[in-house]
Backbone as a printed PyTorch tensor [residue, N CA C, xyz], in Angstrom:
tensor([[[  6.1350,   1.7220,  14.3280],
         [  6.3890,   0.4670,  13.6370],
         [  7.5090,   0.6800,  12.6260]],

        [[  8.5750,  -0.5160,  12.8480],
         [  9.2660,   0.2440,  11.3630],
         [  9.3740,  -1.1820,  10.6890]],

        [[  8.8950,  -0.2070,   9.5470],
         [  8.6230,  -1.4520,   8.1260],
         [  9.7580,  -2.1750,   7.5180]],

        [[ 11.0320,  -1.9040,   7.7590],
         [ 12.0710,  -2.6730,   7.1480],
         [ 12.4400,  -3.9590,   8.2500]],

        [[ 11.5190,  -4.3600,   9.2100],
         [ 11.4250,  -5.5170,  10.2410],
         [ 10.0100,  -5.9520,   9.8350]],

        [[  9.6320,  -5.7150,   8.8490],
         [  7.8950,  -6.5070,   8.5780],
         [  8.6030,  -7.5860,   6.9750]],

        [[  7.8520,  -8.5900,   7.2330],
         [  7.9350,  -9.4770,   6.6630],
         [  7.2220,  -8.5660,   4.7640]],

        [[  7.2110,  -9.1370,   3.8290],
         [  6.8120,  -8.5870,   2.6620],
         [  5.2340,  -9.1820,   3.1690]],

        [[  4.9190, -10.3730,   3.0010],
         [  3.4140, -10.6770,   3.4090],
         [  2.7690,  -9.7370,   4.2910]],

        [[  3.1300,  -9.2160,   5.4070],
         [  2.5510,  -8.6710,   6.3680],
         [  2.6430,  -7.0050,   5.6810]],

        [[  3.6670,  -6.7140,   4.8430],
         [  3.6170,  -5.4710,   4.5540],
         [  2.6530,  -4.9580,   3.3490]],

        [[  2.3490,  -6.2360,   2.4510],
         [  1.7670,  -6.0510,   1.3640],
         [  0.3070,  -6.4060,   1.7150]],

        [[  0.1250,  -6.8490,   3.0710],
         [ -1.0220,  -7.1500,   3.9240],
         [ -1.5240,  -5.7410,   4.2110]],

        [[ -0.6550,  -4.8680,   4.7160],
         [ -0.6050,  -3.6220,   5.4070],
         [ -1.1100,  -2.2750,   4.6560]],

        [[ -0.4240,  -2.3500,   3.3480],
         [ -0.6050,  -1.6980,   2.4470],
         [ -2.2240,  -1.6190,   1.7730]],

        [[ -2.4140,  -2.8110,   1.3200],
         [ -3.5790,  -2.9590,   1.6290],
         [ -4.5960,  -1.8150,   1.7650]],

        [[ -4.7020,  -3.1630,   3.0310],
         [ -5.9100,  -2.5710,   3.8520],
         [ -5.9150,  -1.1350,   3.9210]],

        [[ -4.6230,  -0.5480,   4.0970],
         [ -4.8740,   1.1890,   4.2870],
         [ -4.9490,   1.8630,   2.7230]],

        [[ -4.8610,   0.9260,   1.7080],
         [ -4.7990,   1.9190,   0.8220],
         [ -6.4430,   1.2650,  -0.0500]],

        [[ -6.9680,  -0.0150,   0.7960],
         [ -7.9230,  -0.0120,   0.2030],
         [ -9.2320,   0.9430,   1.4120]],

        [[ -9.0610,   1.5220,   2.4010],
         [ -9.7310,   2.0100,   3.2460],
         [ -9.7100,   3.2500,   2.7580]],

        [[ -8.4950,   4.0170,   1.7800],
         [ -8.3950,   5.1540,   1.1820],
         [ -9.5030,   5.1190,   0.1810]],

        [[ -8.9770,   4.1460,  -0.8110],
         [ -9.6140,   4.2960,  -2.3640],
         [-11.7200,   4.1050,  -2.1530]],

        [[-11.8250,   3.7440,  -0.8400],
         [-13.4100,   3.7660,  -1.0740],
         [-13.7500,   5.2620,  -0.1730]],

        [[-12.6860,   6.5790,  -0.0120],
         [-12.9680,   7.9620,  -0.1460],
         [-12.6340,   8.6970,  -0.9720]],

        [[-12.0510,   8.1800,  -1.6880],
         [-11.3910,   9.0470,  -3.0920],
         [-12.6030,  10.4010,  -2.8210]],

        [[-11.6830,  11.6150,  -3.4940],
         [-12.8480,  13.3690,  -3.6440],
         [-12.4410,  13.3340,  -5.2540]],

        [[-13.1840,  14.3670,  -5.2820],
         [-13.0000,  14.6900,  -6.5410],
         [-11.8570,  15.5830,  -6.8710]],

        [[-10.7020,  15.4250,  -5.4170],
         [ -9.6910,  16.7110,  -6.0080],
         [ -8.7030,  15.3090,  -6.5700]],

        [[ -9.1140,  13.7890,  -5.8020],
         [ -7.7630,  12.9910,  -6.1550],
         [ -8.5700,  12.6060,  -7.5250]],

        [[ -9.3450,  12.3690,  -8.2190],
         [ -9.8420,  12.0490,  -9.4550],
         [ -9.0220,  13.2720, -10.2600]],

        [[ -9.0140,  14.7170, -10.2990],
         [ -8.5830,  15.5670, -10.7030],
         [ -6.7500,  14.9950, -10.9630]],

        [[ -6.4100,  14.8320,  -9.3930],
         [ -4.8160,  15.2200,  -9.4560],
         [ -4.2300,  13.7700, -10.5450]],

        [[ -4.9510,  12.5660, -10.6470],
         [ -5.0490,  11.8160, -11.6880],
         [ -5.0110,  11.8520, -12.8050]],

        [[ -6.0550,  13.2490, -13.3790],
         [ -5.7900,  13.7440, -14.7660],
         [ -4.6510,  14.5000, -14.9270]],

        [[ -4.7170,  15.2710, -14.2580],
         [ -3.2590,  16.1450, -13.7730],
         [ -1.8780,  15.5150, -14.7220]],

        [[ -2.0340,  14.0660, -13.5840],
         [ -1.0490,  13.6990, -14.2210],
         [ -0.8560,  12.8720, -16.0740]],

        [[ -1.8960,  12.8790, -16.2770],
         [ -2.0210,  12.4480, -17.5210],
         [ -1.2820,  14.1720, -18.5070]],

        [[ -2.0440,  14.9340, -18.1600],
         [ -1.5450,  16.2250, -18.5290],
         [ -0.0630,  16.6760, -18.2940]],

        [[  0.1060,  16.4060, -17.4740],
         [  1.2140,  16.6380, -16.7410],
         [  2.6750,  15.7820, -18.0250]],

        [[  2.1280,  14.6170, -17.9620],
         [  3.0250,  13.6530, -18.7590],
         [  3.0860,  13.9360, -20.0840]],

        [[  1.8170,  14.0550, -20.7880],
         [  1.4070,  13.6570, -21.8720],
         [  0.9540,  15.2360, -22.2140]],

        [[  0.6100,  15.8000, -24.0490],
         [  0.5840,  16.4750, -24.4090],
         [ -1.3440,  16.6120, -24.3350]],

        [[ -2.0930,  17.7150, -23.7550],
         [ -3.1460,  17.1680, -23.3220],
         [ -3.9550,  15.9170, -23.3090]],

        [[ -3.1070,  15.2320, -22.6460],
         [ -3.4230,  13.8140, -21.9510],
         [ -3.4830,  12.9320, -22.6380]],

        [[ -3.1080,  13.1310, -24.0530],
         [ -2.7800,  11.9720, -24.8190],
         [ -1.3160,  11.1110, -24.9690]],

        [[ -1.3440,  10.1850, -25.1950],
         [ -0.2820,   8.9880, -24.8480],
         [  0.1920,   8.5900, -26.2210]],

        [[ -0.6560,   9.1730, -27.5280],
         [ -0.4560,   9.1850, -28.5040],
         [  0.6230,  10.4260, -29.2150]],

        [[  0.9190,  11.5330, -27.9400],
         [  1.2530,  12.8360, -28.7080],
         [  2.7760,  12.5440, -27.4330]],

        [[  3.8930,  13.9520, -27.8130],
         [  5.0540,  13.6100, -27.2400],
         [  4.5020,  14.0620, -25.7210]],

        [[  5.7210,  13.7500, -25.1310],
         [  5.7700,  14.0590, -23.4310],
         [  5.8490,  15.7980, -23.5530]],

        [[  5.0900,  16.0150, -22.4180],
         [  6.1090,  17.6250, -22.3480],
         [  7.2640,  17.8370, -21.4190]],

        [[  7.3310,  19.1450, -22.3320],
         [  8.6170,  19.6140, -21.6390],
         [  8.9370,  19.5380, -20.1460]],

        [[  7.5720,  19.5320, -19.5290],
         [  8.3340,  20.2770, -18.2540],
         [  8.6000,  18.5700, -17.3720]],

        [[  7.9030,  17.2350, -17.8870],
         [  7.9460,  15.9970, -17.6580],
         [  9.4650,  15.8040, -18.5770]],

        [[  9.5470,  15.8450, -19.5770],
         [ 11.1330,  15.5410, -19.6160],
         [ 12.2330,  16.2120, -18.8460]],

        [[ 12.3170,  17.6050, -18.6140],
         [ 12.5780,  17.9110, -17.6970],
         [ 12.8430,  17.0640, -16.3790]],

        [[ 12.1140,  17.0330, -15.8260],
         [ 11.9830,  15.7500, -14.3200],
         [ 12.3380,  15.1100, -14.4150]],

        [[ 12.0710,  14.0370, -15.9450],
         [ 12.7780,  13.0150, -15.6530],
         [ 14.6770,  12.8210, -16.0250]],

        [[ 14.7760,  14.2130, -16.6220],
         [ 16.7470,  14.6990, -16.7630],
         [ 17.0790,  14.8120, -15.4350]],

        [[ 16.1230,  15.3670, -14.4240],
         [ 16.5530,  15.7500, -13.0690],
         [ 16.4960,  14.2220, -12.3240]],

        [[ 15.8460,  13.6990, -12.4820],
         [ 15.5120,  12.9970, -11.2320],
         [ 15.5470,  11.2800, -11.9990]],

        [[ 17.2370,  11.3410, -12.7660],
         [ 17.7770,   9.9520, -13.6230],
         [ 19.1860,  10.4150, -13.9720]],

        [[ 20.1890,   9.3790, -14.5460],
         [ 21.1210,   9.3360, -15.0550],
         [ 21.3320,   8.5290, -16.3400]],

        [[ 22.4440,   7.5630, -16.1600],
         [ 22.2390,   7.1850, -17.6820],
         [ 21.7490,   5.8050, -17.6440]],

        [[ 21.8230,   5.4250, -16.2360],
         [ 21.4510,   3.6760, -16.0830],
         [ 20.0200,   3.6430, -15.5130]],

        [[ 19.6240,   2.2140, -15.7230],
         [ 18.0830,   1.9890, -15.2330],
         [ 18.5200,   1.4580, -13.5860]],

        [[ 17.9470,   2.2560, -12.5350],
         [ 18.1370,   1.7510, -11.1530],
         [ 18.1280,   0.2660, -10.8820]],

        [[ 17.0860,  -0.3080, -11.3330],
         [ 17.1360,  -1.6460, -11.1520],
         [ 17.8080,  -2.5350, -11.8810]],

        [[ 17.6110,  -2.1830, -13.1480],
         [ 18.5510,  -3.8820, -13.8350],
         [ 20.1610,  -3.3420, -14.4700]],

        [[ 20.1680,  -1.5940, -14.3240],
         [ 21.2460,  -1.2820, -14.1230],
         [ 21.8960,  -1.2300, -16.0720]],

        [[ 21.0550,  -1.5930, -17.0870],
         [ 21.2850,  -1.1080, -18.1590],
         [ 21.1640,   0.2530, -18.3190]],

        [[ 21.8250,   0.5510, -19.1730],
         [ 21.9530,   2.0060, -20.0940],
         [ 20.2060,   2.2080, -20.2290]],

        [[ 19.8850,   3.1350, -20.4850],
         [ 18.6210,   3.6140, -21.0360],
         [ 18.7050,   3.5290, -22.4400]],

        [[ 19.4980,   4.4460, -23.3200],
         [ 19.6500,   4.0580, -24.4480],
         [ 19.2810,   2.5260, -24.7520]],

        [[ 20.2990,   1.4640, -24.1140],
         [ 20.1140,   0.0970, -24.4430],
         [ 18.8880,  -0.4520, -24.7340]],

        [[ 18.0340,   0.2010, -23.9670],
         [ 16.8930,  -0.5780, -23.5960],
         [ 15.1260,   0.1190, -23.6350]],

        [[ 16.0290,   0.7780, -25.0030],
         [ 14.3180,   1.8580, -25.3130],
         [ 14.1630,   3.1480, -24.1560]],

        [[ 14.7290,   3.6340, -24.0160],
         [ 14.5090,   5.0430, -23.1470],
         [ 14.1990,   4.5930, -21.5890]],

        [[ 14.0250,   5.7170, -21.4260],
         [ 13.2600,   6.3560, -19.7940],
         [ 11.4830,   6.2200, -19.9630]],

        [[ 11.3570,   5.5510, -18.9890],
         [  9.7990,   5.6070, -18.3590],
         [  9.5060,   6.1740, -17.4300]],

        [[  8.4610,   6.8140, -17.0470],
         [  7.8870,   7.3040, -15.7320],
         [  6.9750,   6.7640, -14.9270]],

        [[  7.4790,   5.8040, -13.4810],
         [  6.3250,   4.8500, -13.3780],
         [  6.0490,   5.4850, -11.8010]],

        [[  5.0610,   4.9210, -11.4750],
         [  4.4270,   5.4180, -10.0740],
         [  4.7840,   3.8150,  -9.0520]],

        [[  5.6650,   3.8570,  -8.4710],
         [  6.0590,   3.0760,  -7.2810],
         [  4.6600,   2.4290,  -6.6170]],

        [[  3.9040,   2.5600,  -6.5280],
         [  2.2650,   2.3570,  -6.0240],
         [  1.2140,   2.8850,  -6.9670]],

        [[  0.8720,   1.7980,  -7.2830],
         [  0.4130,   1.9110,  -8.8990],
         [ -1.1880,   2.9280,  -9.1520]],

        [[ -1.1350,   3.9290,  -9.7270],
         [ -2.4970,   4.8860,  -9.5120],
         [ -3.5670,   4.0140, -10.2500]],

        [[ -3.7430,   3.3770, -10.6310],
         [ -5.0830,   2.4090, -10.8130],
         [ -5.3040,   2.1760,  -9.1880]],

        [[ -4.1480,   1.6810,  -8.1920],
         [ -4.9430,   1.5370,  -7.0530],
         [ -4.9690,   2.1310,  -5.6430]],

        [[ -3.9370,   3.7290,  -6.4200],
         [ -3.7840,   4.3020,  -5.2180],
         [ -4.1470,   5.7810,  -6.2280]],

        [[ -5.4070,   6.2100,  -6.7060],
         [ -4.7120,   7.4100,  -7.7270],
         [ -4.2590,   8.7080,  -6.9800]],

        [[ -4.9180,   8.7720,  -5.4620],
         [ -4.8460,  10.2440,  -5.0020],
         [ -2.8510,   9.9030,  -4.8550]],

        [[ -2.5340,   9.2090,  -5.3310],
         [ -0.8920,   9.7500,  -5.2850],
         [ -0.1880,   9.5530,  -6.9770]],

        [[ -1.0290,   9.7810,  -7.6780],
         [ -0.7160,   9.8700,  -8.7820],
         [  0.3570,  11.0540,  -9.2970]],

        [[  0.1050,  12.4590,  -8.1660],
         [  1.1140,  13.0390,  -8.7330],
         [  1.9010,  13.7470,  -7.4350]],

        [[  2.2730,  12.6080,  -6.7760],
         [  2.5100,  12.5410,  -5.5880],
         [  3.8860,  12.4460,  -6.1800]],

        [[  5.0210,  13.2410,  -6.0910],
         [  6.2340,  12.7420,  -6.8020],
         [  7.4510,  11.8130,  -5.9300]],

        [[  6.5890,  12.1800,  -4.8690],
         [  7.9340,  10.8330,  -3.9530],
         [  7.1830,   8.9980,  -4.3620]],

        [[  6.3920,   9.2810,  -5.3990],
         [  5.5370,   8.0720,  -5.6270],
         [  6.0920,   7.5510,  -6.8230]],

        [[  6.6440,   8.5370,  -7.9300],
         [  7.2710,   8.2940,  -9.1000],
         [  8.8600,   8.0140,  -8.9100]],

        [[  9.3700,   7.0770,  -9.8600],
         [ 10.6200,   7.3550, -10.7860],
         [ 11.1550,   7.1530, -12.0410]],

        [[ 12.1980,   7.2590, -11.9940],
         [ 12.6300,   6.5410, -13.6490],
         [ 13.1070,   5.2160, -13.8670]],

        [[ 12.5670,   4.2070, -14.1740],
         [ 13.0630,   3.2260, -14.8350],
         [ 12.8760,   2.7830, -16.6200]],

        [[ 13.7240,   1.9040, -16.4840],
         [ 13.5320,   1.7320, -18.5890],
         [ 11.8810,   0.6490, -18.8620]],

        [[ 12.3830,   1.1150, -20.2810],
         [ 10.9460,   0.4550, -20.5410],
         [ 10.8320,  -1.7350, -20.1530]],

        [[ 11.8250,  -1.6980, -20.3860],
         [ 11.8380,  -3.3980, -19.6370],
         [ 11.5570,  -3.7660, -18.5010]],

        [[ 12.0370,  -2.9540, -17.5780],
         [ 11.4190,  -2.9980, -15.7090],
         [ 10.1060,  -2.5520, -15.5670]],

        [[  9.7700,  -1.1550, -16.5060],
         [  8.3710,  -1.0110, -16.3550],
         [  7.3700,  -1.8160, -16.8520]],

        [[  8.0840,  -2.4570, -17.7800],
         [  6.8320,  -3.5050, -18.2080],
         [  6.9090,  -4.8580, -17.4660]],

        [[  7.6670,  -5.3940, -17.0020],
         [  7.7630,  -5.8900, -15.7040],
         [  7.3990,  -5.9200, -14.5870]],

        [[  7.2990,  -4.4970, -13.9640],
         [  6.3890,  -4.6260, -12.8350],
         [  4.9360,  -4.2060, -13.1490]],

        [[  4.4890,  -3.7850, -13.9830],
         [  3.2420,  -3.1960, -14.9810],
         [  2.3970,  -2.8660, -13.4250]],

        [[  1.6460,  -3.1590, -13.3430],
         [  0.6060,  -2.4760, -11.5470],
         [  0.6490,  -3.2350, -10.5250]],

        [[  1.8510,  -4.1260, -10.5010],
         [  1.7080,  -5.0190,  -9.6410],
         [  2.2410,  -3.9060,  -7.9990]],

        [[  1.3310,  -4.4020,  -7.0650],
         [  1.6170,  -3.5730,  -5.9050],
         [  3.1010,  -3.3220,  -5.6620]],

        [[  3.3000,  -2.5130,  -4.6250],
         [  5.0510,  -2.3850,  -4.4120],
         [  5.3500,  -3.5420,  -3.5650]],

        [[  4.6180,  -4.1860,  -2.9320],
         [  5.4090,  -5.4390,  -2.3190],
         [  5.0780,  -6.8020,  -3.2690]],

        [[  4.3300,  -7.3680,  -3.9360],
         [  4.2830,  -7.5790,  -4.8470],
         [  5.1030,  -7.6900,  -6.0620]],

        [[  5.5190,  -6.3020,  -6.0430],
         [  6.5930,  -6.8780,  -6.7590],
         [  8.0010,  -6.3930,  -6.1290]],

        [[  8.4180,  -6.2930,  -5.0380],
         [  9.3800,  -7.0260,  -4.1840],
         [  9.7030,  -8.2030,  -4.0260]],

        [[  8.6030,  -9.4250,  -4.1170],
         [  8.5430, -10.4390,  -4.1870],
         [  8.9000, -10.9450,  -5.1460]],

        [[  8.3860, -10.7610,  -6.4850],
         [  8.9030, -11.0380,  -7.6430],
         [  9.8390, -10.8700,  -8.2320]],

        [[ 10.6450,  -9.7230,  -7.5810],
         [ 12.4660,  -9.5670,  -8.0270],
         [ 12.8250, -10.2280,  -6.8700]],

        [[ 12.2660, -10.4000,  -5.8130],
         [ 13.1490, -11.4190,  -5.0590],
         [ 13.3810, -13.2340,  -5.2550]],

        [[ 11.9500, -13.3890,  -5.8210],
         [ 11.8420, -14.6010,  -6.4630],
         [ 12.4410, -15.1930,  -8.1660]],

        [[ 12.1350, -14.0190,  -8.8240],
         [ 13.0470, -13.9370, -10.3940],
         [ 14.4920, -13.7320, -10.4290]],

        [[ 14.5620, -12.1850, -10.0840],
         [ 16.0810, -11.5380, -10.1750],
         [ 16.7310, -11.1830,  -8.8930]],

        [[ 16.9800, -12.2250,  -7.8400],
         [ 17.1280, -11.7940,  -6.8780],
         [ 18.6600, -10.9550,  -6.6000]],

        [[ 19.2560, -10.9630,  -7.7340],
         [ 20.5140, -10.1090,  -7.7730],
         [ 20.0280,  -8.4170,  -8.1820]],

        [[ 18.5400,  -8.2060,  -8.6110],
         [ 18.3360,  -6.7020,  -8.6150],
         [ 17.4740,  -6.4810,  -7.0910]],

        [[ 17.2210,  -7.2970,  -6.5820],
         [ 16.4620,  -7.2090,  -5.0790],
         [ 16.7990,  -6.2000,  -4.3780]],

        [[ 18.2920,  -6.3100,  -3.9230],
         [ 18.7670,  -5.0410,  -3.3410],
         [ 18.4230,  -3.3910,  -3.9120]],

        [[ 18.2840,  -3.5820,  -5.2500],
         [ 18.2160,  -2.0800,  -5.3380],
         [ 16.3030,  -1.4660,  -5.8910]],

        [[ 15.9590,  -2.6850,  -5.4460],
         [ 14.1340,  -2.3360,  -5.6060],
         [ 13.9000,  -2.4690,  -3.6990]],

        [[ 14.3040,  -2.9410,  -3.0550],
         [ 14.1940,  -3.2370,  -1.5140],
         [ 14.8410,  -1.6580,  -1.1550]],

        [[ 15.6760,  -0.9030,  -1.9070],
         [ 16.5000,   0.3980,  -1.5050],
         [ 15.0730,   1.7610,  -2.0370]],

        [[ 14.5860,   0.9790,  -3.2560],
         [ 13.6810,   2.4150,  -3.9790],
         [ 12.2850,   1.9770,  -2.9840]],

        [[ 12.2150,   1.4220,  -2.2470],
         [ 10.8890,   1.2000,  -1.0700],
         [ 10.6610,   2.3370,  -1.2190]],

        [[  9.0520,   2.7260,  -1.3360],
         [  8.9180,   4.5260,  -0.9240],
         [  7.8300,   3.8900,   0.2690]],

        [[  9.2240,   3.7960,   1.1060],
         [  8.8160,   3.6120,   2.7110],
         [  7.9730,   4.6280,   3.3350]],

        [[  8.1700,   6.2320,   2.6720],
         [  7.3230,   7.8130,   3.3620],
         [  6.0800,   7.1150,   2.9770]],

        [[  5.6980,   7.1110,   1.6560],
         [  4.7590,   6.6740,   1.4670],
         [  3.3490,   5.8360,   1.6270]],

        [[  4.3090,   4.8220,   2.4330],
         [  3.4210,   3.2990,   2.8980],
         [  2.8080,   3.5350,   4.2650]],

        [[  4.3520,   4.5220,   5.1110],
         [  3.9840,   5.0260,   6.2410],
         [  3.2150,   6.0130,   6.4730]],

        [[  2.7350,   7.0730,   5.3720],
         [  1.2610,   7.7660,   5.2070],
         [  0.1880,   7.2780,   4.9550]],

        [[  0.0460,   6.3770,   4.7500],
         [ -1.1070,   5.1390,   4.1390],
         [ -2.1330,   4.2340,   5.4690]],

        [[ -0.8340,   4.5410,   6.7490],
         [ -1.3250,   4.2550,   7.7690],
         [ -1.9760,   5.1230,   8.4180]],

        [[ -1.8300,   6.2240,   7.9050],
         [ -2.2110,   7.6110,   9.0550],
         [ -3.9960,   7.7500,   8.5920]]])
């Protein structure tokens, strides 16, 4: 099947079902890799203390100076965020799944806040349909297509 010929309804249909057929097996290693990432981000897992190093790190590697989607400076617009493309409230065993994460600023992330990934495809296609193209490009298509397996 290839997903860039599926309608957003049918894909956010798709998604779904396979990722709600996941979340009622969750183990206790994806509850773990969940905290992980709280640790991982955050200075033992608090949101109150700085990021660590080895998460700023990642996100120097894997960003530049603009926000992918609305294409401001970071500076401009309150820093770099680290958001999960498929939101771990409803997918957590990919919480530290890193083809699941990227960097956007704090305005896009609060924007798409957990709304599913097609979901909010829809909503930059319906709001900002001039950033459409480059949220329709960050699809983490690997992803959706493991969801089926």
């Amino acid at each position: 099947m290839n997903l860039d010929d599926k309608s957003l309804q049918e894909l956010f249909h798709l998604a779904n079902r396979f990722g709600n057929r996941h979340y009622h097996r969750l183990t206790p290693q994806d509850f773990e890799d969940y905290r992980k990432f709280d640790y991982w981000r955050y200075v033992n897992g608090d949101s109150e203390c700085e990021t660590t190093q080895e998460s700023k790190n990642w996100v120097r590697d894997h960003s530049d100076w603009h926000c992918p989607i609305c294409g401001e400076r970071f500076s401009n617009q309150g820093g770099r965020t680290i958001d999960h493309k498929l939101p771990r409230a409803q997918y957590p065993w990919l919480s530290l799944d890193f083809r699941n994460l990227w960097v956007i600023c704090r305005p896009c992330n609060q924007e798409k806040a957990d709304m599913h990934w097609y979901e909010y495809e829809h909503y930059m296609l319906t709001h900002h349909p001039d950033r459409y193209p480059a949220v329709k490009n960050a699809r983490p298509a690997q992803l959706l297509k493991m969801l089926r397996q």
